[in-house]
C-alpha positions as CSV (number, residue, x, y, z in Angstrom):
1,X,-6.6,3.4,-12.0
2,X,-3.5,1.7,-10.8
3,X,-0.2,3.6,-9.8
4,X,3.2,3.0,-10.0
5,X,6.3,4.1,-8.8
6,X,9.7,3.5,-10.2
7,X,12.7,5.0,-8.7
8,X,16.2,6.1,-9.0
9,X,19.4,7.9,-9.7
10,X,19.0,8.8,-12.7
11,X,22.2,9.8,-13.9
12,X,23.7,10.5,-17.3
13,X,20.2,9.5,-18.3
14,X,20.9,5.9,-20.8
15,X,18.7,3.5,-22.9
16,X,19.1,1.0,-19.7
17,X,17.1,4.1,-17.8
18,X,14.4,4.1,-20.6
19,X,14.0,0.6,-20.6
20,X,13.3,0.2,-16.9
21,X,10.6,3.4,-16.8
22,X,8.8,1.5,-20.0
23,X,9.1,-1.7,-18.2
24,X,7.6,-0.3,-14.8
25,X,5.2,1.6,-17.0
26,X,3.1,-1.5,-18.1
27,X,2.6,-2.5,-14.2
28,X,-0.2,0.4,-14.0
29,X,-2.2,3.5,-15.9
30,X,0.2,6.0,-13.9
31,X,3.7,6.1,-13.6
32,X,5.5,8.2,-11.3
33,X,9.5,8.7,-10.9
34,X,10.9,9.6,-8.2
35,X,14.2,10.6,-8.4
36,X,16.8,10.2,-5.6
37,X,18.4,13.5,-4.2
38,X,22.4,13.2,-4.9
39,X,23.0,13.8,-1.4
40,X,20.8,10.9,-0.1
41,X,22.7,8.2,-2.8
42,X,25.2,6.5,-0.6
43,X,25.7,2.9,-2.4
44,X,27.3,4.3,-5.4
45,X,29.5,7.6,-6.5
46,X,27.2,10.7,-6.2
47,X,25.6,11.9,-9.3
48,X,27.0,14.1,-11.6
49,X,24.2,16.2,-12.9
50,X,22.1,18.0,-10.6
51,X,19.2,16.7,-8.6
52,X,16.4,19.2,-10.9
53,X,18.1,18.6,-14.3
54,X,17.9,14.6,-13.3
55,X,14.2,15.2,-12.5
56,X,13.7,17.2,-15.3
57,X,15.3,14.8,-17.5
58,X,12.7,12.0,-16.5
59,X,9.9,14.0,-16.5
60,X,10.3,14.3,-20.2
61,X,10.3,10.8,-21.0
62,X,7.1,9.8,-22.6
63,X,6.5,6.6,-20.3
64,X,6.7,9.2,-17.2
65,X,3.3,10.5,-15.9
66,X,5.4,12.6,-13.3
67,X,8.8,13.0,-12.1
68,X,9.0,14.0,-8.4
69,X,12.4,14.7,-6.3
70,X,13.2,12.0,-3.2
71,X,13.1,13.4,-0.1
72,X,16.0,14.5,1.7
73,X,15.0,12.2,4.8
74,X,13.0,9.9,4.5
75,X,12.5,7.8,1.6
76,X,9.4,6.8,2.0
77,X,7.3,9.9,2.1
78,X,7.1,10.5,-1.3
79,X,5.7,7.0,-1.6
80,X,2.9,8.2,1.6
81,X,2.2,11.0,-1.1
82,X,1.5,9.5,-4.3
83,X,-0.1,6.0,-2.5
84,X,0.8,3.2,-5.0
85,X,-0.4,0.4,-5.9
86,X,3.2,-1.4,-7.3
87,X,6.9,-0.3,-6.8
88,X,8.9,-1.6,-9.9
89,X,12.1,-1.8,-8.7
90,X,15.0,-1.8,-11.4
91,X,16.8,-4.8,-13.1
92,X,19.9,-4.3,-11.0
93,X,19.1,-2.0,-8.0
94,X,20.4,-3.3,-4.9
95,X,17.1,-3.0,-2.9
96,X,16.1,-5.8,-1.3
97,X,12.3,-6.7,-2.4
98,X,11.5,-8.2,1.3
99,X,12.8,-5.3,3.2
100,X,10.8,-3.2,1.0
101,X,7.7,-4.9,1.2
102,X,8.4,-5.4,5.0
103,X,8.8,-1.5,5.8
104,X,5.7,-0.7,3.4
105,X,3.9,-2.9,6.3
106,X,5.5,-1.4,8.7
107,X,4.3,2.1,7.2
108,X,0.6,0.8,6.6
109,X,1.1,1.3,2.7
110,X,0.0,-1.3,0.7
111,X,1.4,-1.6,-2.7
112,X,3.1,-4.4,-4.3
113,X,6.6,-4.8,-5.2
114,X,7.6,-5.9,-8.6
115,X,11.1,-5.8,-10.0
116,X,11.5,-5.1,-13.7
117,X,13.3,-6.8,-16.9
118,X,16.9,-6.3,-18.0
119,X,17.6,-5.3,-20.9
120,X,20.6,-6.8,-23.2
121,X,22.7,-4.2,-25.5
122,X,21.6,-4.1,-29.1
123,X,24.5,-3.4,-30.5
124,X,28.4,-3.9,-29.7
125,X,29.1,-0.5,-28.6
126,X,25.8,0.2,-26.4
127,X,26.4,1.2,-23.0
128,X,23.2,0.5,-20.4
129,X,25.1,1.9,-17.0
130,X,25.9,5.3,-15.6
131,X,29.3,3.9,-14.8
132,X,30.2,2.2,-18.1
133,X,30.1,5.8,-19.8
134,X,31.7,7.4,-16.8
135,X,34.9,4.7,-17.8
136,X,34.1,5.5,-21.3
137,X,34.4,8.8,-21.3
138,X,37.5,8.6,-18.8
139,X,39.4,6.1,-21.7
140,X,38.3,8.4,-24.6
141,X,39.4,12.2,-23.1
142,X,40.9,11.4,-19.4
């Protein structure tokens, strides 16, 4: 059986979000989430919905075998824990796939790291980021 792991935010859950867990899905027979804890997210604004309900969210999506919450610490030990064999990485994340695959090594996990497909609006009026219904929302009842 292979594993996967996809991770993120998670926020304001979008069809960009379901797209990237489909995407990461097909690597493996297992997909596992993990979901970053708000307090640990540093390269963007902080999350607006709560670390469980963003967990909770995820976990209900059908490509999702389980949904797990980051660690506070240390990124990496949920990844110890559930011993992949990929990391899909999403379209736009800002992880670097070297450094990754470098501190994996370092760590003596051996997985592979894969980074998954966009995915283009199908209509005019489809929004695929956290942030473009943030400024959506802030133009429509600001």
């Amino acid at each position: 059986m292979t594993r996967v792991v996809a991770q993120g935010t998670f926020d304001l859950l979008h069809p960009g979000h379901v797209h990237y867990l489909e995407d990461a899905a097909t690597y493996g027979d297992e997909l596992h989430a993990i979901v970053a804890r708000g307090a640990n997210v540093t390269h963007k604004a902080k999350p607006i919905l709560a670390d469980r309900q963003r967990r909770d969210m995820v976990a209900a999506l059908d490509a999702v075998d389980e949904a797990h919450l980051g660690h506070s610490e240390d990124i990496f030990v949920p990844i110890e824990a559930i011993d992949p064999d990929v990391i899909v990485l999403g379209f736009d994340q800002h992880h670097d796939e070297d450094a990754i695959t470098a501190a994996l090594g370092d760590r003596g996990i051996d997985c592979r790291v894969e980074r998954a497909s966009g995915r283009e609006p199908r209509h005019d009026d489809e929004l695929l980021s956290t942030g473009d219904i943030i400024d959506r929302i802030l133009e429509r009842r600001g």
